[in-house]
Every structure is written in structure tokens, then in C-alpha cells.
VOPAGU-2260 file (C-alpha; in pm, 1 decimal, decimal comma):
REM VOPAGU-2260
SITE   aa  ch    i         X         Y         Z
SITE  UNK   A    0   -2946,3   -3832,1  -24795,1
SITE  UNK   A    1   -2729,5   -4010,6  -25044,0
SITE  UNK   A    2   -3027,2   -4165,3  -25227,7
SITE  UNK   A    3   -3153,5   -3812,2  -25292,2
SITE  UNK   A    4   -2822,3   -3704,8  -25415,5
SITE  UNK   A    5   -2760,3   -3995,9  -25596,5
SITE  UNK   A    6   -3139,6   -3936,4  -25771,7
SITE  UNK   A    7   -3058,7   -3581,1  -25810,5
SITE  UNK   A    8   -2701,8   -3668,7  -25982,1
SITE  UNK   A    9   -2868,3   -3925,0  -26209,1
SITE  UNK   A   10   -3186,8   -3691,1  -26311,3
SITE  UNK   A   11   -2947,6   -3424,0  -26441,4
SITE  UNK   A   12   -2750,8   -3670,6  -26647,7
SITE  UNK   A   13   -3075,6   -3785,7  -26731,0
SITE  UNK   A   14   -3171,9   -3447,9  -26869,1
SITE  UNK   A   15   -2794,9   -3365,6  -27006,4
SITE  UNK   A   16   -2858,1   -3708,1  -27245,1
SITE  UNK   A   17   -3196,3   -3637,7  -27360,0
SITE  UNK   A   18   -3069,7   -3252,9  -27414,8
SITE  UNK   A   19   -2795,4   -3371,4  -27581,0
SITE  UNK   A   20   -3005,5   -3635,4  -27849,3
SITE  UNK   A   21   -3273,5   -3374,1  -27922,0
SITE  UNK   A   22   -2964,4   -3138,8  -28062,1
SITE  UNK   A   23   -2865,5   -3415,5  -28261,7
SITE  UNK   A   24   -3139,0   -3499,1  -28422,6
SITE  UNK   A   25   -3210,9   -3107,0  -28578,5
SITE  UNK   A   26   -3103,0   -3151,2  -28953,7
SITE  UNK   A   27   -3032,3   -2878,6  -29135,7
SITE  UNK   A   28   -3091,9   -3007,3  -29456,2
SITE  UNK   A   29   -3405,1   -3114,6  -29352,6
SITE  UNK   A   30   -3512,8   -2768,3  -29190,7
SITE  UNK   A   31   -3375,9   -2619,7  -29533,9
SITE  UNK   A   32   -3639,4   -2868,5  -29714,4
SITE  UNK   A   33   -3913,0   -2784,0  -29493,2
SITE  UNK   A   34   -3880,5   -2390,0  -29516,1
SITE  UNK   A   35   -3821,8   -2418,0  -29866,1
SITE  UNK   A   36   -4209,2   -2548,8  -29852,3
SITE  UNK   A   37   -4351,5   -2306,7  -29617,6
SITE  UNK   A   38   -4200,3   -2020,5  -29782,5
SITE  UNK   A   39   -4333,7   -2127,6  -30158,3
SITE  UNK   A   40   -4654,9   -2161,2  -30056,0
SITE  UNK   A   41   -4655,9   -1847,9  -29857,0
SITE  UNK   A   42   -4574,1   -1637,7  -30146,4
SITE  UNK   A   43   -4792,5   -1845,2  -30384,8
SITE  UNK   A   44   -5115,3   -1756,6  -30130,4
SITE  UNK   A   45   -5046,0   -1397,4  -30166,9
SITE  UNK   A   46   -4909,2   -1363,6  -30485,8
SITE  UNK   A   47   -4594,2   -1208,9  -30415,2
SITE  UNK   A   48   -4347,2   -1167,6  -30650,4
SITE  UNK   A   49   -4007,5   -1339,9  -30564,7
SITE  UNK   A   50   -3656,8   -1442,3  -30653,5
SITE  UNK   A   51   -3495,3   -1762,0  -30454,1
SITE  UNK   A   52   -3106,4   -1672,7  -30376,1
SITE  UNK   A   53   -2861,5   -2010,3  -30388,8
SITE  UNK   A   54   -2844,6   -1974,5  -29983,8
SITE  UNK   A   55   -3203,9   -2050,1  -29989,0
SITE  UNK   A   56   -3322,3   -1670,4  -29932,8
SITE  UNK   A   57   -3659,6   -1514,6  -30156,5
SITE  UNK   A   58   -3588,9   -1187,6  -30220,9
SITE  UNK   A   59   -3811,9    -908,2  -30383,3
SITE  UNK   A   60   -3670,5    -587,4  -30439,9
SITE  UNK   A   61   -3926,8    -321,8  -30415,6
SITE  UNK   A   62   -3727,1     -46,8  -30472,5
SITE  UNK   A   63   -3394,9     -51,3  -30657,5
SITE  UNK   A   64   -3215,8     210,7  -30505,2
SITE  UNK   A   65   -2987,8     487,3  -30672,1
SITE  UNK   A   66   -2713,9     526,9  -30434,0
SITE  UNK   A   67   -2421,4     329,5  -30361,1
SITE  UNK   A   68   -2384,0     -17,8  -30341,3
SITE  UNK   A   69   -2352,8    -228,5  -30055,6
SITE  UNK   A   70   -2160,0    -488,3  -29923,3
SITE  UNK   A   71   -2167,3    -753,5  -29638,3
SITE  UNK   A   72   -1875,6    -593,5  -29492,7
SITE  UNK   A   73   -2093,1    -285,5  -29473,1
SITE  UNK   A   74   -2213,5     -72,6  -29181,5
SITE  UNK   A   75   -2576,0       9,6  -29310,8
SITE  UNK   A   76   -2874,2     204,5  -29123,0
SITE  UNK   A   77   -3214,0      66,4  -29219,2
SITE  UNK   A   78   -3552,4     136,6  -29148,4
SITE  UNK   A   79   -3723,2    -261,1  -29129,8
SITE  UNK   A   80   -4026,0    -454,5  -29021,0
SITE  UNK   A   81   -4018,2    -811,4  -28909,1
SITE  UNK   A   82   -4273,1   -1070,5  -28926,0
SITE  UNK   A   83   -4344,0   -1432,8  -28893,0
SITE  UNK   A   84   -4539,4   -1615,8  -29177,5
SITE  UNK   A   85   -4843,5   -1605,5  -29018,9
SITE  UNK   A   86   -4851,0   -1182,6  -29055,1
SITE  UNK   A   87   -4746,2   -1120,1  -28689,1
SITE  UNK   A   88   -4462,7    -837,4  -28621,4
SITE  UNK   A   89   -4220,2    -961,0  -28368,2
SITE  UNK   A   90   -3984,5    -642,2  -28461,5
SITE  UNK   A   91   -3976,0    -322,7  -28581,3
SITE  UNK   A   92   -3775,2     -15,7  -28612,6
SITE  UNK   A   93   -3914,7     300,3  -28446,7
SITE  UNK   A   94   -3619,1     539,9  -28601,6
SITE  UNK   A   95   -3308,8     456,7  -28844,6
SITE  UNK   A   96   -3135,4     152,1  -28698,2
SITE  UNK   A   97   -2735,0     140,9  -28749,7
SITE  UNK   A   98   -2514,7    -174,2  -28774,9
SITE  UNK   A   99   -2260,4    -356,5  -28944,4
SITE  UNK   A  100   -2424,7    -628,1  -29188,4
SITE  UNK   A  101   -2136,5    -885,0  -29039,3
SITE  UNK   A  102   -2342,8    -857,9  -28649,9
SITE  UNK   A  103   -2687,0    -985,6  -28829,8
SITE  UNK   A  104   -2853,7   -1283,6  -28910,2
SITE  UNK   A  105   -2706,4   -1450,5  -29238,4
SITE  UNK   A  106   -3009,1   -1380,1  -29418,6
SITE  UNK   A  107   -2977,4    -975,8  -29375,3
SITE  UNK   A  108   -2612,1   -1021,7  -29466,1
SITE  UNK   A  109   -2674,8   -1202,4  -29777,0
SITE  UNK   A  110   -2970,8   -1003,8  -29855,8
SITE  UNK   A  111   -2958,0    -602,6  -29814,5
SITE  UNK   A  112   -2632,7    -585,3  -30051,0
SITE  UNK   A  113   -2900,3    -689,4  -30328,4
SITE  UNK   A  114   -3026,9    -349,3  -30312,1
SITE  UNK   A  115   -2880,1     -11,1  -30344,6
SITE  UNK   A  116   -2884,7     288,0  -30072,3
SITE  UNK   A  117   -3233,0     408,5  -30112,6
SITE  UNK   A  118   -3346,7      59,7  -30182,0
SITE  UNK   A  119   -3611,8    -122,7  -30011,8
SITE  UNK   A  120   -3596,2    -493,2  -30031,3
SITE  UNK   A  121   -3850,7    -766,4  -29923,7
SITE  UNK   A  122   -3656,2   -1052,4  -29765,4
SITE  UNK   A  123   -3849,6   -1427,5  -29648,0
SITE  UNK   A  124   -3556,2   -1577,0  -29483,4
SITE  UNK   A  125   -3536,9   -1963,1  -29392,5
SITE  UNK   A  126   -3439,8   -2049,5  -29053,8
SITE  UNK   A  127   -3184,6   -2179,8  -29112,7
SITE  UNK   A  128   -3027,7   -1825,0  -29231,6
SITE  UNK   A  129   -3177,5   -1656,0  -28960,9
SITE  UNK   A  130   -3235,0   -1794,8  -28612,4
SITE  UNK   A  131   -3207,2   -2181,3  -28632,5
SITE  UNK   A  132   -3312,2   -2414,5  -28413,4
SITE  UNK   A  133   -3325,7   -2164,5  -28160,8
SITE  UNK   A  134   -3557,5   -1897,6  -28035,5
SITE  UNK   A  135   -3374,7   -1569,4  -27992,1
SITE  UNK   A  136   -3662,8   -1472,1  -27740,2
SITE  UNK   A  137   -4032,8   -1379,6  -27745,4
SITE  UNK   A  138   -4191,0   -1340,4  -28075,2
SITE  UNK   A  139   -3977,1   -1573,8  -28273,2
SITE  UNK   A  140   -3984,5   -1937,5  -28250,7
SITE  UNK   A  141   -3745,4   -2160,2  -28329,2
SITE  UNK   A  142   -3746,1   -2281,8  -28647,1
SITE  UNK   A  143   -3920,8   -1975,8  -28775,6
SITE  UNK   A  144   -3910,2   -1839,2  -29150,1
SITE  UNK   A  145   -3894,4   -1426,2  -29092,3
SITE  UNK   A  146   -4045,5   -1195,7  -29367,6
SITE  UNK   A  147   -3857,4    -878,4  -29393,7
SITE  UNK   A  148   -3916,3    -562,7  -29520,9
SITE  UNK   A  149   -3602,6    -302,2  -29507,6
SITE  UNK   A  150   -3515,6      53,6  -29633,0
SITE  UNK   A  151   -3155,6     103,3  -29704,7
SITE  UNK   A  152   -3098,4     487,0  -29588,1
SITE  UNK   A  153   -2726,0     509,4  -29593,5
SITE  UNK   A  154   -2426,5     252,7  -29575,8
SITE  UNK   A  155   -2015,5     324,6  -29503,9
């Protein structure tokens, strides 16, 4: 009985270290680097049109917008599809979505205040603005660069 607890104590730590080296070794520079690369060729392929923010975002705005500007520290509601790279949807909005811009990934925060209300902006975000190292559940790996496309409706 104490050999299996003593195997059972030393397997977790076991798994707690290994855990514990894997997190260590996830660079964000790196990942930057590496997203940076996936998402230039991306929009090279299909010939898309794109500015690169100094967070590391590509932006195209599609539609300027006419109404009134937006900030982070704005509540906005948003019609928005999300996709991977690879053209699969992992997300999208069935009716006008509301939410404060501070409760998103970095890349919507830094992103949707590019456009006006009545905008609609096309965002490739790096992981490392949206989900990092981590998957936030099915559809979205970690590590994942998200293409965005969002309609600013309204924003208080």
C-alpha cells in the first residue's frame, strides 16, 4: 500500500515538473516571430490588403465608418465572424453582440477603436494578442492567429 502511494505521490510531482518546464519554455517573443510569418504569408496568398499595428495586429479597414469614435474603454455591439488561418469559423455572431472592449482579447481592444461606428474592420490577430499559449476551447488552438471580421453598430 505505501509503494502505491509513494508511486502515486511521485507520478504527480512527476507530471507537476514536466507541466511546469513546458510553461517555461513558451516564448513570447518567439510566438510573436512566428505569427508575424504565418500572418504575412497569409495575406500575401490572398492578396489582402493590410496595415501591421506596433502591437503586432494587421488591420484592414473595410469600411470607415461615419459615426462616433471609439475607444478601448468603450462598450461596443458588433456584428463579427471568426476564423482560423486555414478559412475555418470557430465563431460567429447570430444577432448584435454587446460588450465592453476592456472584457476581450487584446487584439479586439486594440483593434475596433481603428474604425468608426458603422465601420467594419478586418482584424488577423497574433496569438499572442488573442488567446496565447492556450486554447480557450474547441475550435481554437493554442497558439492560433484569428482572422476577424467586425461591424461596429453602436458604442457608449
Amino acid at each position: 500500500m505505501k509503494l502505491k502511494a509513494g508511486f502515486l505521490l511521485w507520478s504527480c510531482a512527476m507530471v507537476f515538473l514536466v507541466s511546469s518546464c513546458n510553461k517555461d519554455k513558451y516564448d513570447v517573443e518567439k510566438q510573436a516571430a512566428k505569427d508575424d510569418l504565418l500572418i504575412t504569408e497569409f495575406i500575401t496568398q490572398n492578396k489582402i490588403i493590410a496595415t501591421k499595428h506596433s502591437s503586432g495586429l494587421y488591420y484592414q479597414i473595410l469600411t470607415e465608418g461615419t459615426g462616433s469614435t471609439v475607444t478601448a474603454a468603450s462598450t461596443v455591439s458588433v456584428n463579427y465572424e471568426g476564423k482560423l488561418l486555414d478559412g475555418s469559423i470557430f465563431d460567429k455572431s447570430k444577432a448584435a453582440v454587446t460588450f465592453p472592449l476592456t472584457g476581450v482579447i487584446q487584439g479586439w481592444t486594440i483593434g475596433v477603436p481603428l474604425v468608426k461606428v458603422g465601420g467594419r474592420i478586418r482584424l488577423i490577430i497574433p496569438s499572442t494578442l488573442a488567446y496565447g499559449n492556450a486554447s480557450p476551447g474547441a475550435g481554437i488552438p493554442k497558439n492560433a492567429v484569428l482572422d476577424f471580421t467586425i461591424d461596429l453598430l453602436n458604442a457608449q
